[in-house]
C-alpha positions in Angstrom: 131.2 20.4 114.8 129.4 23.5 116.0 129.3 24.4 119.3 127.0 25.2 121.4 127.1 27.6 124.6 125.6 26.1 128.3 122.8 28.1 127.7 121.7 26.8 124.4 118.2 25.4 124.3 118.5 22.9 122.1 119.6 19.1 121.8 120.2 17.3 118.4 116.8 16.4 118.1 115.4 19.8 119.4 117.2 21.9 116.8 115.4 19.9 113.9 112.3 20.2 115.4 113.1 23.7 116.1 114.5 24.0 112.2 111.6 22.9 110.6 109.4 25.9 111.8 112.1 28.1 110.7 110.3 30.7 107.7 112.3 33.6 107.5 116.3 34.3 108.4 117.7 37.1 108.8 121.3 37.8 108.2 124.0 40.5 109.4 127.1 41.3 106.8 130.2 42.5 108.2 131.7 39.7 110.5 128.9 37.2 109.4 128.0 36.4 105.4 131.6 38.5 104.7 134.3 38.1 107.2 136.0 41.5 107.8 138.3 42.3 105.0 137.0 39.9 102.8 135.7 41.7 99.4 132.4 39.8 98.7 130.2 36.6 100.6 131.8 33.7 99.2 130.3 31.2 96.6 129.6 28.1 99.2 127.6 30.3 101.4 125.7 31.8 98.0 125.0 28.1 97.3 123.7 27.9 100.6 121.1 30.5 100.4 120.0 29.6 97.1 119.1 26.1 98.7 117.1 27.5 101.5 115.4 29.8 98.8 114.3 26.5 97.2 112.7 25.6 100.2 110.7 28.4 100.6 112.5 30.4 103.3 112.3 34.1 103.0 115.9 35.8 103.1 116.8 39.0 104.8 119.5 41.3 105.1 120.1 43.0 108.5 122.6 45.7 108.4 124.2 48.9 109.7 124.8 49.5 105.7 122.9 51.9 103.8 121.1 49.9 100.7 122.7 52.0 98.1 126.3 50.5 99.3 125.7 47.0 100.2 128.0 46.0 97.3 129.1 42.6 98.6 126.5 40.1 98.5 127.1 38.9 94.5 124.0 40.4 93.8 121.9 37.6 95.7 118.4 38.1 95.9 117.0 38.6 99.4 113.4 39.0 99.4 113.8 42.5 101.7 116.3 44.5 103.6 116.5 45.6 107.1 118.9 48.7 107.0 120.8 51.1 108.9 120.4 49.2 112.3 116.8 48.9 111.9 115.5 52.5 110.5 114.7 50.8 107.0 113.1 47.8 106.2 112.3 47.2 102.5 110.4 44.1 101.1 111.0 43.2 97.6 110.5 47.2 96.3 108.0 47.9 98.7 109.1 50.1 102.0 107.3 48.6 105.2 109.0 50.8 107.8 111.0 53.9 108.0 111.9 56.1 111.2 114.6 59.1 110.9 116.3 60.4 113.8 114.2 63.5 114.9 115.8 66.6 113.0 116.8 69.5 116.3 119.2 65.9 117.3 120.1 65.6 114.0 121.6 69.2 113.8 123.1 69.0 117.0 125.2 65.9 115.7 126.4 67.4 112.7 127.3 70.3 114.2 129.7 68.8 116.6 131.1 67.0 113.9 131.7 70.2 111.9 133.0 72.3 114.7 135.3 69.4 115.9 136.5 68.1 112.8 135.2 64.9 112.9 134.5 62.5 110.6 130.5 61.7 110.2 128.6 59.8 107.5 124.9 60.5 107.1 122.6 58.3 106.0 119.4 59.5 104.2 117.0 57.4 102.6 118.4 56.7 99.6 122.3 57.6 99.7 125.3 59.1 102.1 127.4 61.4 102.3 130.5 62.4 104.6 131.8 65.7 105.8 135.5 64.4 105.7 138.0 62.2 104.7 140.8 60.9 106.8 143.4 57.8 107.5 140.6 56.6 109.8 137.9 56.3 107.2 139.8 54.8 105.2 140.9 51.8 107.1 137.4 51.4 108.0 136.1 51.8 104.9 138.9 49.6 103.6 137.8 46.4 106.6 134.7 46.3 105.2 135.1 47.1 101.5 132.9 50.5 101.1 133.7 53.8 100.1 134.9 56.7 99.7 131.3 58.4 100.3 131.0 61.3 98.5 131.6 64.6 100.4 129.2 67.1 101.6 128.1 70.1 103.5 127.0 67.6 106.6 125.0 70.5 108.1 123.3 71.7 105.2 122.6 68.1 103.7 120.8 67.4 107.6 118.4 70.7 107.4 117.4 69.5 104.1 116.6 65.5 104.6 115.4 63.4 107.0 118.8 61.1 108.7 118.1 57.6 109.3 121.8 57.4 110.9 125.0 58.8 111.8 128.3 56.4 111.6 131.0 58.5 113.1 134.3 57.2 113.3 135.2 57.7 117.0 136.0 54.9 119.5 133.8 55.1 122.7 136.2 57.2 124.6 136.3 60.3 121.9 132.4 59.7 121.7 132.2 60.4 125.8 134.7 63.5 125.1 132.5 65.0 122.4 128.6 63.6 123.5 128.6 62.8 126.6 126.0 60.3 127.0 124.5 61.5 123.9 120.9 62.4 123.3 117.4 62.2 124.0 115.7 60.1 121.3 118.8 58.5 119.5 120.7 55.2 120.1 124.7 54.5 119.8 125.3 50.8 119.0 128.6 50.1 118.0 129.5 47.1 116.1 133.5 47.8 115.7 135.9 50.0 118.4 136.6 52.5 116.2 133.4 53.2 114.3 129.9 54.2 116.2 126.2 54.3 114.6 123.5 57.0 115.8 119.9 56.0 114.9 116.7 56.9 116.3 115.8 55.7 120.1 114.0 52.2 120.0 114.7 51.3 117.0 117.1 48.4 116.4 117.8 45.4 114.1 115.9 43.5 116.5 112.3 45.7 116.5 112.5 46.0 112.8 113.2 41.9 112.2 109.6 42.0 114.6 108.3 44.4 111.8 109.4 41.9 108.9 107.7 38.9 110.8 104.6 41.0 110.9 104.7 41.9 107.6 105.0 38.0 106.4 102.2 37.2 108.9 104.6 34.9 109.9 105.2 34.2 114.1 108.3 35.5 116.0 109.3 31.7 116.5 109.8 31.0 113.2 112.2 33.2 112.6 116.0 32.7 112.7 118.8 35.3 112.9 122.4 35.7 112.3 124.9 38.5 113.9 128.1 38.3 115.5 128.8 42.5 117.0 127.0 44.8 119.5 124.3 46.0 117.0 123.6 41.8 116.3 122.4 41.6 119.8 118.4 42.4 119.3 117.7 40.9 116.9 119.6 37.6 118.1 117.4 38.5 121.1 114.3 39.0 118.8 114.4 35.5 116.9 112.9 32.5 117.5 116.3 31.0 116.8 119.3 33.7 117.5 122.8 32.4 116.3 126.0 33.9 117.2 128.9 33.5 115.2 132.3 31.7 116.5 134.0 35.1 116.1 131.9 37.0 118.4 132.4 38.9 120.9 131.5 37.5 123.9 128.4 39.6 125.0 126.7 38.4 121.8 127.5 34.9 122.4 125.7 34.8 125.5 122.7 36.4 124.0 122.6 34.0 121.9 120.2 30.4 121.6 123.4 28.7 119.6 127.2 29.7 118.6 128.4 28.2 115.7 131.9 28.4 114.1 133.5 31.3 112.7 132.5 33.2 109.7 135.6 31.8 107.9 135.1 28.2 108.7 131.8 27.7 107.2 129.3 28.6 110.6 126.7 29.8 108.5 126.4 26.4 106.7 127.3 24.7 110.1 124.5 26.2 112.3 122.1 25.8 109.2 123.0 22.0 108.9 122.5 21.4 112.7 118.8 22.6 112.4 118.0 20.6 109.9 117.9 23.2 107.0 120.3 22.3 104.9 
């Protein structure tokens, strides 16, 4: 049985109601349609989206993940991406939205990086590249079953392209030491303790699933979201319906319209059921 936080606005009968308005649902991927360390989504929740598929509801990605290494989904196919935390948002092969963090910034970041040997990936359009390799990236890398990036000048690949987003691999105390409280025009969300993303200032999983809706010509409210870290929170925010997973933290729980199990005891197929979806 899923349960539901004291905040939750919904009854048995509600969520149906609620359910049946549902036309697009966005999902997160780390913690969420893959639990951390887990190599690929599993085949129960592929047979899950291919049923809401059937029914018509469009599927979406929401990611800190770069398209060219989102490796893990079997190949399922979502009708569009939202990408690095919101800077990217493909549908089908067409590109509805873009924003790149504003280049002077972008120097600035890489710089720091270089000068202090730290370990930054940087996002462009269409691939990444990192600056370093270390014991740190690869645990990371190994949780969630990417890399290694390929390496690079970081500050020569920043003059020459535009950056949708940084992931540096610094908890939040070495990102005080280094940035301070950053800079103007970016973001930092975090959606692990040892791993930070930088993307450009109001832009966030939660404006771009907005975007998406427009796009569809579809209303806000009939739109449903799945996250379970700090970078989850908009867009839980944004949707109609915003679902936390049992296995997050708390801060997204409470922003959250329903909590349902955890990622490896079937919540996306419980929380879809209790709305009347599946």
């Amino acid at each position: 049985m899923s349960i539901r936080p004291d905040h939750s606005l919904y009854d048995e009968n509600s969520a149906k109601v609620a359910g049946r308005k549902v036309r697009a649902i966005f999902f997160d991927i780390d913690g969420t349609l893959v639990p951390i360390g887990q190599k690929e989504m599993s085949s129960e929740v592929y047979s899950v989206l291919e049923d809401l598929q059937r029914r018509g509801i469009k599927l979406f990605i929401s990611s800190g993940r770069g398209r060219s290494f989102i490796k893990n989904i079997r190949n399922f196919p979502f009708d569009g991406f939202i990408t690095m935390n919101g800077a990217l948002l493909t549908v089908g092969e067409e590109v509805v939205f873009k924003c790149s963090i504003g280049k002077d910034y972008a120097k600035e970041i890489a710089r720091t990086c270089q000068e202090n040997t730290l370990p930054c990936v940087a996002f462009l359009s269409d691939r990444v590249g990192i600056n370093l390799q270390s014991d740190r990236t690869a645990f990371v890398n190994h949780l969630i079953n990417v890399g290694p990036f390929p390496l690079v000048d970081i500050e020569e690949t920043v003059s020459a392209n535009d950056i949708y987003q940084f992931t540096l691999y610094l908890s939040e105390e070495e990102v005080n030491s280094y940035f301070g409280d950053g800079f103007p025009g970016t973001s930092w969300p975090r959606w692990h303790p040892a791993i930070v993303d930088v993307t450009p200032e109001g832009i966030s999983k939660g404006t771009t699933l907005e975007a998406a809706a427009r796009h569809l010509g579809i209303g806000i409210e009939q739109t449903m979201a799945f996250g379970d870290a700090g970078n989850d929170i908009s867009m839980i925010k944004s949707a109609g319906i915003g679902i936390a997973m049992g296995n997050s933290t708390k801060e997204v729980k409470d922003a959250a319209d329903y909590v349902t199990l955890n990622d490896t005891d079937g919540g996306i197929a419980a929380a879809l059921s209790y709305f009347g979806l599946i």
